[in-house]
N, C-alpha and C positions, 0 to 999 in steps of 0.2 A: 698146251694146257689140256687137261684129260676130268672129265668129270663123268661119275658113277650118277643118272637120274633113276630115281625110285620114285614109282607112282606110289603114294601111302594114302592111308586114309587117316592116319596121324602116325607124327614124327617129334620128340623132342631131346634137346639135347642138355644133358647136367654136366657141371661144373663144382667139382666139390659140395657135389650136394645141393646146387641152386642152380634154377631152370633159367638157359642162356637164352633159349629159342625152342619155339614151341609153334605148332601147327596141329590145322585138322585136315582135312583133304586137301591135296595138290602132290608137289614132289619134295622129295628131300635131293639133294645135291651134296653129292660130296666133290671137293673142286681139290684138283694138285694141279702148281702151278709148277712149270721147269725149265730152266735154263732158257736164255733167248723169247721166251714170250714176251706180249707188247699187247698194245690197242688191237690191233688184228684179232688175236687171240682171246680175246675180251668180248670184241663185236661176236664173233663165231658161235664162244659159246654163249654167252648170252643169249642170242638169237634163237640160235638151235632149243635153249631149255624152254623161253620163250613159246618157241613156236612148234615145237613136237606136239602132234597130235597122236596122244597115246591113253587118253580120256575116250571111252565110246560115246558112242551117240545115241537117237533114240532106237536103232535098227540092230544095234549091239556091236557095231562096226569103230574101231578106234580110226576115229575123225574131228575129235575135241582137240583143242590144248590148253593148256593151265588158263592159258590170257582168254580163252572164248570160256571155260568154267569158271572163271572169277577168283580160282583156289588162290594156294600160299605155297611160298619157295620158300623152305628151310635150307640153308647156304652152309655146310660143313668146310673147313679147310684141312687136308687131307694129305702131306705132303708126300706119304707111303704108295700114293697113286704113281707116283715117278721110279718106284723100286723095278730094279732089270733081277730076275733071279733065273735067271738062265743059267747065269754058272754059279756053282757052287752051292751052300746050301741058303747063306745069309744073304740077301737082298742087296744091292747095292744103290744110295739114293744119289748118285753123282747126278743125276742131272737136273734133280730136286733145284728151285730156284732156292737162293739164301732167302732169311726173311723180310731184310728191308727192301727187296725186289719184289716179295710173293705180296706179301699182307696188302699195296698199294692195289695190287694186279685182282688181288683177292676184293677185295672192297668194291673195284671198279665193275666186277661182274656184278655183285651186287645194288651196286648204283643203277647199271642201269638195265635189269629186271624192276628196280621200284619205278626208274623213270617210264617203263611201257605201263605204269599201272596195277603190276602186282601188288600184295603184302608181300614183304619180303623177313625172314627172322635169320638169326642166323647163330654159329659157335662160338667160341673164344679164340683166334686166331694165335697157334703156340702152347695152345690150352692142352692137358690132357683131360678130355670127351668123355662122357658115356651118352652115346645115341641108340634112344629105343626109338623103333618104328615097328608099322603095321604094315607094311609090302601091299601093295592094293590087286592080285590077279592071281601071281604075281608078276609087277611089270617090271623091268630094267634095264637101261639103256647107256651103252657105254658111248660116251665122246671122246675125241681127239681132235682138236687143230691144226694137227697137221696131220691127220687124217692116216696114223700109221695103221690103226685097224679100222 
């Protein structure tokens, strides 16, 4: 599982024109789910978006995280995050999860960010998006699960 964190100061995402999810400071997440992920992969990043302290403190030093500033996780699904374009010029999503595997897996990070307490909002899983956001520094922080970068 691989997700893109953006510190924003606001993040929302449309849907044919209507706002699916919508936030003011915290992060935006975009989440790709791929092949083989599970509960593991779920705890991980969850945790990780959880508890990244990438929010400063009062000395200017990033030592916050979302759950100690009280902000909001805006949850994108993203399944382009799984593309290999090493060879060739077009991207390959082979290892992109199908959707009745992803959307479960996708839900489940977001379950349980609300369960530590967050706001939680989020996209249209399958939807095609338009996500504005406000980059907050700017911050951004790439995840992996299985920790290939």
């Amino acid at each position: 599982m691989r997700a893109v964190v953006q510190r924003v100061t606001s993040a929302r995402v449309t849907v044919d024109g209507r706002v699916t999810g919508e936030i003011g400071a915290g992060l935006l997440v975009l989440l790709g789910v791929e092949q083989g992920d599970g509960p593991s992969d779920v705890q991980y990043i969850a945790a990780k978006v959880r508890d990244l302290r990438i929010f400063t403190d009062d000395a200017g030093k990033m030592n916050v995280s979302v759950l100690d500033r009280q902000g909001s996780v805006l949850v994108v699904s993203q399944f382009t995050l799984s593309g290999d374009a090493r060879n060739g010029r077009r991207p390959s999503f082979a290892t992109a999860a199908p959707p009745p595997i992803a959307r479960p897996l996708y839900e489940d990070v977001m379950r349980e960010l609300k369960a530590s307490g967050l706001h939680v909002e989020a996209g249209e899983f399958q939807a095609m998006m338009q996500v504005a956001l406000i980059n907050d520094g700017p911050v951004t922080i790439l995840l992996d699960s299985r920790k290939t970068f």
